[in-house]
Backbone as CSV, one residue per row, in Angstrom:
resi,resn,N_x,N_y,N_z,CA_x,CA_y,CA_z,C_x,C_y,C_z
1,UNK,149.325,120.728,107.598,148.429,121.813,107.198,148.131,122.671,108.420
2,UNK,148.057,123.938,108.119,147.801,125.133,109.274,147.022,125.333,109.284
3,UNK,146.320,126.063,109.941,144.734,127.612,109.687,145.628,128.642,109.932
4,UNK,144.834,129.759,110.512,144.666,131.277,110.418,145.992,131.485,111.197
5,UNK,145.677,130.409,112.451,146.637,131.424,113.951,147.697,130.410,113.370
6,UNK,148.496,129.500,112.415,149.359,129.084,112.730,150.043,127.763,113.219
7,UNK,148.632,127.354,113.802,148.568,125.851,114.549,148.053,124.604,113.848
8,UNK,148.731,123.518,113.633,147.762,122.328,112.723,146.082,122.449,112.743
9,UNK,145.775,122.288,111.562,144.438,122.588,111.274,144.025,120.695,112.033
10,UNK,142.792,120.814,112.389,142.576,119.166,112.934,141.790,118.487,111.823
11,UNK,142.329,117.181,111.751,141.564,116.546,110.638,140.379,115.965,110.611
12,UNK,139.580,116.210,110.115,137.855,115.758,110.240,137.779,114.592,110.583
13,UNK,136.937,114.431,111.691,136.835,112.517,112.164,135.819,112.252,111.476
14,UNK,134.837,110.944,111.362,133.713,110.552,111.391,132.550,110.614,112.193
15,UNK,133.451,110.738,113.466,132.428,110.266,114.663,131.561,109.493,114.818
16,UNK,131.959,108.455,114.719,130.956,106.792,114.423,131.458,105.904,115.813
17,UNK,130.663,106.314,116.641,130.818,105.265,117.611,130.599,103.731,117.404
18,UNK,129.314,103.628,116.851,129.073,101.993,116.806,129.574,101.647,115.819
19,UNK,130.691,101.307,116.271,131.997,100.807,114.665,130.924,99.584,114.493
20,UNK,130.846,98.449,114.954,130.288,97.232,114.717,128.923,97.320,113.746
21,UNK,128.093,98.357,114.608,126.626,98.337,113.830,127.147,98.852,111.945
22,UNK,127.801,100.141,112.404,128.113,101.137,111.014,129.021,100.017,109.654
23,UNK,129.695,99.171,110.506,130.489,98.175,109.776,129.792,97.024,109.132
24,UNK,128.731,96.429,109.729,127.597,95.452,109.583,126.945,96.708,108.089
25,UNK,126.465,97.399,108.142,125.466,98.230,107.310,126.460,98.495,106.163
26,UNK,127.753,99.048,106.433,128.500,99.589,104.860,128.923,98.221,104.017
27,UNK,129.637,96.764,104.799,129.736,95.903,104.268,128.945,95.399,103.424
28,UNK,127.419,95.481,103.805,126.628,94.894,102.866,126.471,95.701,101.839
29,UNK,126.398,97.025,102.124,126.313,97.839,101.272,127.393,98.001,99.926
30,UNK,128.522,97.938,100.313,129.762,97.878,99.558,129.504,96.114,98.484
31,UNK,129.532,95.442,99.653,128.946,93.942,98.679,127.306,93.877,97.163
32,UNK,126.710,95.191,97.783,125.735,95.487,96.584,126.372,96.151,95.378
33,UNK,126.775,97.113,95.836,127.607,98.476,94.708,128.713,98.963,95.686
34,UNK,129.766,98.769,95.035,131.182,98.429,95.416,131.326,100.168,95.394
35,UNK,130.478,101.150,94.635,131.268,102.481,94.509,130.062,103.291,95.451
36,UNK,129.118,102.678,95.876,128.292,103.546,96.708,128.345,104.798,97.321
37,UNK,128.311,106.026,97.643,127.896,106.924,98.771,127.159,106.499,99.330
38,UNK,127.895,106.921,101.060,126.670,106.979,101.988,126.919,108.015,102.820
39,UNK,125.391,108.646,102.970,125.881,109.723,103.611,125.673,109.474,105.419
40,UNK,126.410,110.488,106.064,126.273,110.750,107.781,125.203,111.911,108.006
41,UNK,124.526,111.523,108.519,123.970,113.091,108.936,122.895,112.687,110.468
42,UNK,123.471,114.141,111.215,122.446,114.286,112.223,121.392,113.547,112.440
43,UNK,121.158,113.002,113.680,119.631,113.047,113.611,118.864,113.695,114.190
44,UNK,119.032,114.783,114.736,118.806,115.843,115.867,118.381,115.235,117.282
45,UNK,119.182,114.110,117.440,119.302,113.265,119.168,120.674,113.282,119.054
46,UNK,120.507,113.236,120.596,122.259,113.310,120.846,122.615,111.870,120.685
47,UNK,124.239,111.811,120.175,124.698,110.442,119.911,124.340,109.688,119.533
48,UNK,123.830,109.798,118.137,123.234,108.954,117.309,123.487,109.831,116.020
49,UNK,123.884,108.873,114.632,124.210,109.331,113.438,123.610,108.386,112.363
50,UNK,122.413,108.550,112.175,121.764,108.251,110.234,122.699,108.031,109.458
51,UNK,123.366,106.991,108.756,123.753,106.614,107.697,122.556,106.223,106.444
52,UNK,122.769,107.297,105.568,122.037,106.802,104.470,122.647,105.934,103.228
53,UNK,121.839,105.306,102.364,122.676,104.852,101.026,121.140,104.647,100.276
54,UNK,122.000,104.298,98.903,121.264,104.111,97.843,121.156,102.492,96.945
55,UNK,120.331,101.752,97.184,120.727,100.585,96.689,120.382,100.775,95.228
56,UNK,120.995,99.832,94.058,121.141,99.846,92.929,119.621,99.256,92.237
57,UNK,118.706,99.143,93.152,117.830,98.585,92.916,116.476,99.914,93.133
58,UNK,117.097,101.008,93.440,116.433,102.815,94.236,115.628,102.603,95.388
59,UNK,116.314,102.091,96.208,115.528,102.438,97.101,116.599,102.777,98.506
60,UNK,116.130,103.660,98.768,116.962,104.417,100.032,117.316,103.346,101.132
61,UNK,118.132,102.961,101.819,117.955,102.615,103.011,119.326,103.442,103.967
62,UNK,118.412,103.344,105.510,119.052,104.022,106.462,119.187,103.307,107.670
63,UNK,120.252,102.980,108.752,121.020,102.743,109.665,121.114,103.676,110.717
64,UNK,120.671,103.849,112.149,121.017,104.889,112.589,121.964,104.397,113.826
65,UNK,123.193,104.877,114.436,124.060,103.923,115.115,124.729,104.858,115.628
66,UNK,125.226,104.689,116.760,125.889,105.494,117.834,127.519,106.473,117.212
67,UNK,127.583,107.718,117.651,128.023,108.505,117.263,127.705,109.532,117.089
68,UNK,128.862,111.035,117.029,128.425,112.211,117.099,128.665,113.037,115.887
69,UNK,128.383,113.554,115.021,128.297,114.575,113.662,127.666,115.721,113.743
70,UNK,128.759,116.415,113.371,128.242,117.879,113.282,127.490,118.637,111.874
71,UNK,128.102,117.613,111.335,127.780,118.093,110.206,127.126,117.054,109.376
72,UNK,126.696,117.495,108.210,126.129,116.071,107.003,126.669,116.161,106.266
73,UNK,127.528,114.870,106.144,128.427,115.090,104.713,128.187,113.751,104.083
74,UNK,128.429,113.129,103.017,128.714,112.198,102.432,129.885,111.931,102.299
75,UNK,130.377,110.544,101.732,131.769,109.983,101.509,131.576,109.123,101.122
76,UNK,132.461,108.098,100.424,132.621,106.702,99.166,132.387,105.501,100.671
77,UNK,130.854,104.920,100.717,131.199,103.659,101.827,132.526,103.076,101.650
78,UNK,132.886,102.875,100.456,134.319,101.404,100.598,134.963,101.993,101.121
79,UNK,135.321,104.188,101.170,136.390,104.160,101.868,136.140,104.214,103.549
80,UNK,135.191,104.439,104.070,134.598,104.516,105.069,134.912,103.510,105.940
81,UNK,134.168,102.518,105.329,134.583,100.861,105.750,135.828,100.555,106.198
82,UNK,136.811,100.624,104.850,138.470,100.424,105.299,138.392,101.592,106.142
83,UNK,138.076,102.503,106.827,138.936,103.826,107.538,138.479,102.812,109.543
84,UNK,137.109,102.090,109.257,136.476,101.623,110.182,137.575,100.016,110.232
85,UNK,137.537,99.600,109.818,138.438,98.171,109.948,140.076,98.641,110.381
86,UNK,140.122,99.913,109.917,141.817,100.092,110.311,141.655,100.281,111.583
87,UNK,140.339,100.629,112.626,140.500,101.183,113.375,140.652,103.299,113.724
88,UNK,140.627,103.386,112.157,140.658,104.799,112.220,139.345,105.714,112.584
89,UNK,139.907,106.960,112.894,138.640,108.079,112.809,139.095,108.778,112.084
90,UNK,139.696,108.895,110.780,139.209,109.924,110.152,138.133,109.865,109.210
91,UNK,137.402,111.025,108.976,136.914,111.100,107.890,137.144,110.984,106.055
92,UNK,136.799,109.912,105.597,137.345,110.019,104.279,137.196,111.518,103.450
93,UNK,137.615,111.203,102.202,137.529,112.409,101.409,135.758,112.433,101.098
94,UNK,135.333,113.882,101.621,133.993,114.193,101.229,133.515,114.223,99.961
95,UNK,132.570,113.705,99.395,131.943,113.310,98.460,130.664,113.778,98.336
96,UNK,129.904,115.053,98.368,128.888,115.596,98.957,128.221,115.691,97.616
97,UNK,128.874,116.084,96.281,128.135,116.253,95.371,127.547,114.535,94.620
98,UNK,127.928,113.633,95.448,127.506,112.494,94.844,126.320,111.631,95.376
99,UNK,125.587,113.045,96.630,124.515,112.463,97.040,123.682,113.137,96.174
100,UNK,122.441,112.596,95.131,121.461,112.895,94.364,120.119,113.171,94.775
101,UNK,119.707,112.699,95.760,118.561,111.856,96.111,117.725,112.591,97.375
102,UNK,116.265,112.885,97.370,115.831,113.416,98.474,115.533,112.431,99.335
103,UNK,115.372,113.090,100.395,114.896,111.752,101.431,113.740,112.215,102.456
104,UNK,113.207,110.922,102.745,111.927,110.564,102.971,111.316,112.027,104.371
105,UNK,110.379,112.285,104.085,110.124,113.257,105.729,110.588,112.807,107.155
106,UNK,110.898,113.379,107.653,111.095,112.956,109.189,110.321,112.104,109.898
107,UNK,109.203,112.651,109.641,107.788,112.120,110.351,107.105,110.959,109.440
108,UNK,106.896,110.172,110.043,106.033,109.289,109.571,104.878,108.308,109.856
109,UNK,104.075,107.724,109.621,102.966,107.344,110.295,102.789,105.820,110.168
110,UNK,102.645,104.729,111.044,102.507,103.503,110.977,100.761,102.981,110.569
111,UNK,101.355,102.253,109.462,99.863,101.450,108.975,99.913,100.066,109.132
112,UNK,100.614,99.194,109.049,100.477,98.312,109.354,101.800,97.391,109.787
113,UNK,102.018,96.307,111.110,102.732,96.072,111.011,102.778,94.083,110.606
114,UNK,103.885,93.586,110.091,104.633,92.375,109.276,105.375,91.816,110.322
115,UNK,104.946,90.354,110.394,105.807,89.412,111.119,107.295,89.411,110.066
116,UNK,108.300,89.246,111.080,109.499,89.127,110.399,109.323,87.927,109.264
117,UNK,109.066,87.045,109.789,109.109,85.430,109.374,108.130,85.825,108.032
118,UNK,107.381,86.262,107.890,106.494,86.312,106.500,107.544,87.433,105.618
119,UNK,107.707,88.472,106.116,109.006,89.071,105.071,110.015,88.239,104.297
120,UNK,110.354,87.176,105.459,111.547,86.549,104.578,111.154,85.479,103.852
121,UNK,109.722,85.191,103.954,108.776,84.155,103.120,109.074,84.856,101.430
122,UNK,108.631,85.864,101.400,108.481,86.642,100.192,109.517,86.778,99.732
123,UNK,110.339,87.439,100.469,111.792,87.297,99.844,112.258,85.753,99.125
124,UNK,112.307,85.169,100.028,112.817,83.543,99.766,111.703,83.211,98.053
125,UNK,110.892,83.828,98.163,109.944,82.964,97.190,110.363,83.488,95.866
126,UNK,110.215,85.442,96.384,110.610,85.706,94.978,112.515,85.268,94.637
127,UNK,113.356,84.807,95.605,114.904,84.631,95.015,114.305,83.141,93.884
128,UNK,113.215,82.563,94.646,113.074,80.563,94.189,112.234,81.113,92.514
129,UNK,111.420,82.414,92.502,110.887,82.421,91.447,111.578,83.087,90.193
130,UNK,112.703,83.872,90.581,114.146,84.696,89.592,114.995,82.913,89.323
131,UNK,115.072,82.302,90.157,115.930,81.183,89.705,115.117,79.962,88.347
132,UNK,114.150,80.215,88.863,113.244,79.289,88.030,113.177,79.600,86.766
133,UNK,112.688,80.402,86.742,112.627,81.551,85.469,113.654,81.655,84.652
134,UNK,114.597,81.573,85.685,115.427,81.803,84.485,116.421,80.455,83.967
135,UNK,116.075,79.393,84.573,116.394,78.268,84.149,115.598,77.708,82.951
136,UNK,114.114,78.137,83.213,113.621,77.459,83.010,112.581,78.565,81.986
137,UNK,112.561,79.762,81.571,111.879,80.536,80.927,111.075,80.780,81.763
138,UNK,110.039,82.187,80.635,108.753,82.073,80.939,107.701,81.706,80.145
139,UNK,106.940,81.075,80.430,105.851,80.043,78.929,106.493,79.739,78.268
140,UNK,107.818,79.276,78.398,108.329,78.472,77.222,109.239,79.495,76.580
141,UNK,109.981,80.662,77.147,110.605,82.046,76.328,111.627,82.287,77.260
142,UNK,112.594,82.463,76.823,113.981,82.697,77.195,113.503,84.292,77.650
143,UNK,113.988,84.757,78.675,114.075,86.183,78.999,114.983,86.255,79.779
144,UNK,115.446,87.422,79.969,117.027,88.282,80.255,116.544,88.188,81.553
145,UNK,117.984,88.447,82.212,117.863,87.894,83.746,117.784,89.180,84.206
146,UNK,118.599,90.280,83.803,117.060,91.782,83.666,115.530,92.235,83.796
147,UNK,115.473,92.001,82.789,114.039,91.936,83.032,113.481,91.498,83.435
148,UNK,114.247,89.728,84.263,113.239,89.515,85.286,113.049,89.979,86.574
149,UNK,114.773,90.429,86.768,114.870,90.956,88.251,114.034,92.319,88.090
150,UNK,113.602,93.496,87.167,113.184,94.232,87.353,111.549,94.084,87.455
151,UNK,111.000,93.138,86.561,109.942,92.243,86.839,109.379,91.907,87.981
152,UNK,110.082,91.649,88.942,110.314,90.633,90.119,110.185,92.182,91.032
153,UNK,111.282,92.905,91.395,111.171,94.074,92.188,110.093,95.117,91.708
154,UNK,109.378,95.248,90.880,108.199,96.613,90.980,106.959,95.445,91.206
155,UNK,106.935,94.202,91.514,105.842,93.159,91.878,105.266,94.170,93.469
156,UNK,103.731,93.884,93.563,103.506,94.488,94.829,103.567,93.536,96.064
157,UNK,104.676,93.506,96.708,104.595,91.978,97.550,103.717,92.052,98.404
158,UNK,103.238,93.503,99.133,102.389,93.436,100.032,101.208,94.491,99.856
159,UNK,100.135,94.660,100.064,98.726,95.551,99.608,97.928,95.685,101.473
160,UNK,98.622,97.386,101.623,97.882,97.503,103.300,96.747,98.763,103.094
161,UNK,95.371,97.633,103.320,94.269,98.955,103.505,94.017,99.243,104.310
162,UNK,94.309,100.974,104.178,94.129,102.073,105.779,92.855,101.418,106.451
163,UNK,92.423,101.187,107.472,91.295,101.097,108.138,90.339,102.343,107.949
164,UNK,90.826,103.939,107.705,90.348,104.894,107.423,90.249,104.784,106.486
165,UNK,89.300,104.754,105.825,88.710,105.197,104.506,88.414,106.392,104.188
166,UNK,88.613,107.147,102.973,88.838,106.923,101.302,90.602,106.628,101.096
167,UNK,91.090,106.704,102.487,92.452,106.604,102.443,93.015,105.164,101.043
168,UNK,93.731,105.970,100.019,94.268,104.781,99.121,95.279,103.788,99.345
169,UNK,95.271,102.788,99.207,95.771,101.545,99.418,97.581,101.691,99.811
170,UNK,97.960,100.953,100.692,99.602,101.346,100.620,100.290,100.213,99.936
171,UNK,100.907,100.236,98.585,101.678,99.569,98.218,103.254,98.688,98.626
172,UNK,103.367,97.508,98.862,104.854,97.389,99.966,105.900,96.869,98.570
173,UNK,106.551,97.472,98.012,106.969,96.494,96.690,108.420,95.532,96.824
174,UNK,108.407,94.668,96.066,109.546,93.414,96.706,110.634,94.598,96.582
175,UNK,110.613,95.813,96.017,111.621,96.879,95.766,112.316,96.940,97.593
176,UNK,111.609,97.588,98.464,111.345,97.236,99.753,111.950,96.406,100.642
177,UNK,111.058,95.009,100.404,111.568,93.989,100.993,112.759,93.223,100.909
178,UNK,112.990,93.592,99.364,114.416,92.688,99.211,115.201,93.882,99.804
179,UNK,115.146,95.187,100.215,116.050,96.146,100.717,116.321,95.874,102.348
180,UNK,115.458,95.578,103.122,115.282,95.342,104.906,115.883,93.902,104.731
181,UNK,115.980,93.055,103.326,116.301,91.686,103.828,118.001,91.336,103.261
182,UNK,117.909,92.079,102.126,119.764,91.778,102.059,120.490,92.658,102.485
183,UNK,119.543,94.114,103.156,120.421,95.103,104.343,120.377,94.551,105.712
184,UNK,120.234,93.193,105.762,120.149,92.942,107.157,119.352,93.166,108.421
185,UNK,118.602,93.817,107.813,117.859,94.893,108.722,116.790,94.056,109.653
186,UNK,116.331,92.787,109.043,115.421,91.852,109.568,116.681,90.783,111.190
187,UNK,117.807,91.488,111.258,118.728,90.423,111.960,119.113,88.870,111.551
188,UNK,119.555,88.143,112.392,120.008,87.017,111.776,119.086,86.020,111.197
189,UNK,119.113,85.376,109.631,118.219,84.855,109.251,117.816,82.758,109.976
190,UNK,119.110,83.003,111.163,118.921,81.595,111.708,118.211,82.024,113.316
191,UNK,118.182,82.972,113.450,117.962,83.933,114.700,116.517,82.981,115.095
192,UNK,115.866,83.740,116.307,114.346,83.143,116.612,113.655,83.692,115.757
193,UNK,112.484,83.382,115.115,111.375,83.468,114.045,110.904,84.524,115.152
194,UNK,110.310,84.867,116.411,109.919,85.650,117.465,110.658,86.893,116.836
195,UNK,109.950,88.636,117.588,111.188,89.121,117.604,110.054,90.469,117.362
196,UNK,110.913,91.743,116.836,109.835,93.160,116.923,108.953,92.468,115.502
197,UNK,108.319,92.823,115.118,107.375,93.221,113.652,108.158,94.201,112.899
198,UNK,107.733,94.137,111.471,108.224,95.077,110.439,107.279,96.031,110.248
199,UNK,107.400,97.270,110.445,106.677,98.346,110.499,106.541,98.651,108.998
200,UNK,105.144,98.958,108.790,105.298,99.781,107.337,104.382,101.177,107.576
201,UNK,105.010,101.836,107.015,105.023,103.622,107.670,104.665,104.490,106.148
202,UNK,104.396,105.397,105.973,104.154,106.123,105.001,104.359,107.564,106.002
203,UNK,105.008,108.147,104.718,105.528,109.829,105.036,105.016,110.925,103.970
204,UNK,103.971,111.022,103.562,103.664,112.047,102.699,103.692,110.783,101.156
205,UNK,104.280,111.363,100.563,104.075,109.942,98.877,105.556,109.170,99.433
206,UNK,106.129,109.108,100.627,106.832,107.822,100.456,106.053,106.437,100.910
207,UNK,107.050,104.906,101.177,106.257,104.051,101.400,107.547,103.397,102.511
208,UNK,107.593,103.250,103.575,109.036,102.495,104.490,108.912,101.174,104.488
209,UNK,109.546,100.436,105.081,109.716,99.190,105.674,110.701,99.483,106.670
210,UNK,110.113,99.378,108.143,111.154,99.613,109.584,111.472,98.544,110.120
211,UNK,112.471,97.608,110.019,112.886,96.638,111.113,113.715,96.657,112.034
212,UNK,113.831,95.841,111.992,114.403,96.294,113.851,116.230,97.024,114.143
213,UNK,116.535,96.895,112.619,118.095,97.159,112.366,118.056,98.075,111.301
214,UNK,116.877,98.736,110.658,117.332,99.889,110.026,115.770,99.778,108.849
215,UNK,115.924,100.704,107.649,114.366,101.305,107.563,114.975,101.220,105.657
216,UNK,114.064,100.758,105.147,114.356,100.947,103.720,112.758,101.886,103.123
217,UNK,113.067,102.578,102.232,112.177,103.890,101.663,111.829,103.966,100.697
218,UNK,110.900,103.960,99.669,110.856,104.661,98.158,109.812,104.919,97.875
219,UNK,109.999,105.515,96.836,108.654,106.458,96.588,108.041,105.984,95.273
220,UNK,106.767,106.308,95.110,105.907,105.672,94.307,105.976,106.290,92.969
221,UNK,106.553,105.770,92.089,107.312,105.689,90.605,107.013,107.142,89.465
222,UNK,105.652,107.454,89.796,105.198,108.926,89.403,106.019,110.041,89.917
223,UNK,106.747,109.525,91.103,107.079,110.631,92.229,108.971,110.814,92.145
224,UNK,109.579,109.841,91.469,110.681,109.628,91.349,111.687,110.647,90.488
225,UNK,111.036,111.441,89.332,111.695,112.162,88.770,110.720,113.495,88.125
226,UNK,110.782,114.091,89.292,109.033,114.958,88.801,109.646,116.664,88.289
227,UNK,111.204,116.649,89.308,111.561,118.175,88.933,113.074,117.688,89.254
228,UNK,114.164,118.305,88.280,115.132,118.402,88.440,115.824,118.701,90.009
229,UNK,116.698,118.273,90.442,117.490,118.948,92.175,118.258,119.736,91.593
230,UNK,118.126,120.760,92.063,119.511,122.174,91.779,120.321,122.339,92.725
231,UNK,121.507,121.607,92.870,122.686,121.200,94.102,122.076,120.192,94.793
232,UNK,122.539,120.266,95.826,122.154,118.883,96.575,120.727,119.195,97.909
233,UNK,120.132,117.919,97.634,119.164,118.028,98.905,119.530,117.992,99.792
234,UNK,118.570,118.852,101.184,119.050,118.593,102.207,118.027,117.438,102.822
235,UNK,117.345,117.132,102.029,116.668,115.765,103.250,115.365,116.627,103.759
């Protein structure tokens, strides 16, 4: 392929330096929803590139990992992944109209922060209370393993009151937690119990969870489908 003057047109890279980190984040991601987008975009620091995605469960999570982008585009993680395991830089085929989704403000404000080790308490409890359940009913009633997992994720796992008052309560929902804990984001689960805290941040009506390997997002359920997007957001 040419351009204007004649000369091979150059083929779009990725620019993903931290193959390892970016590879750790799409794998799991690809292991949730095999057809995912995720998008690249800026973070307005040098050498560093935001990977976003969408878990099947809605809640945003983001990765930010060494590398340079000029641009924000989206693309299919699975092909991303294989382009990263071959060792390649190119950019897969852009996929821009298959990002839906706004994303959280830039800015955000810390309210309270979570020992790692109690995150993965909750997690662990609610996987022991989806297994039970569904072995074993509820009161004695067969229910769909649906409705419990959706049951189970809009549960409020955590309740943080602002120290400022009339400020309203910040909701942390297992929606959340199960996102920072099967995105890895908490590090290795045999690792030291020691280690940063889990930040929980609010940005205008979103709600975060920040650990130490990447930030899961969503917004509070009134707020989820309030006005149609006409093309795509820019974030």
């Amino acid at each position: 392929m040419t351009g204007p003057s004649g000369r091979a047109a150059a083929t779009p890279t990725h620019g993903l330096g931290g193959v390892a980190d970016a590879g750790a984040f799409l794998a799991r991601l690809v292991r949730l929803d095999p057809l995912a987008p995720v998008r690249l975009r800026p973070t307005g620091g040098p050498g560093r590139v935001a990977l976003w995605a969408r878990l099947p469960w809605q809640v945003l999570v983001v990765r930010t990992v060494a590398g340079e982008s000029a641009e924000d585009v989206t693309v299919a993680a699975a092909d991303l992944l294989g382009e990263l395991e071959r060792g390649g830089v190119a950019l897969p085929t852009r996929r821009d109209a298959a990002w839906r989704w706004p994303l959280p403000p830039a800015r955000s404000t810390q309210v309270e922060a979570l020992p790692v080790v109690e995150l993965r308490r909750i997690a662990q409890a609610a996987a022991g209370t989806l297994r039970t359940a569904s072995e074993q009913g509820v009161a004695g009633r067969a229910v769909g393993q649906r409705a419990l997992r959706d049951a189970l994720l809009d549960h409020v796992a955590v309740l943080v009151t602002p120290e400022e008052t009339p400020a309203a309560p910040v909701e942390v929902s297992q929606r959340l937690v199960q996102g920072v804990v099967r995105m890895g984001f908490l590090g290795a689960a045999d690792g030291p119990a020691a280690g940063p805290d889990v930040q929980v941040r609010v940005a205008g009506r979103w709600v975060g969870l920040v650990g130490p390997y990447g930030a899961a997002w969503s917004q509070k359920a009134t707020d989820l489908a309030v006005t149609p997007l006409a093309g795509r957001p820019n974030g």
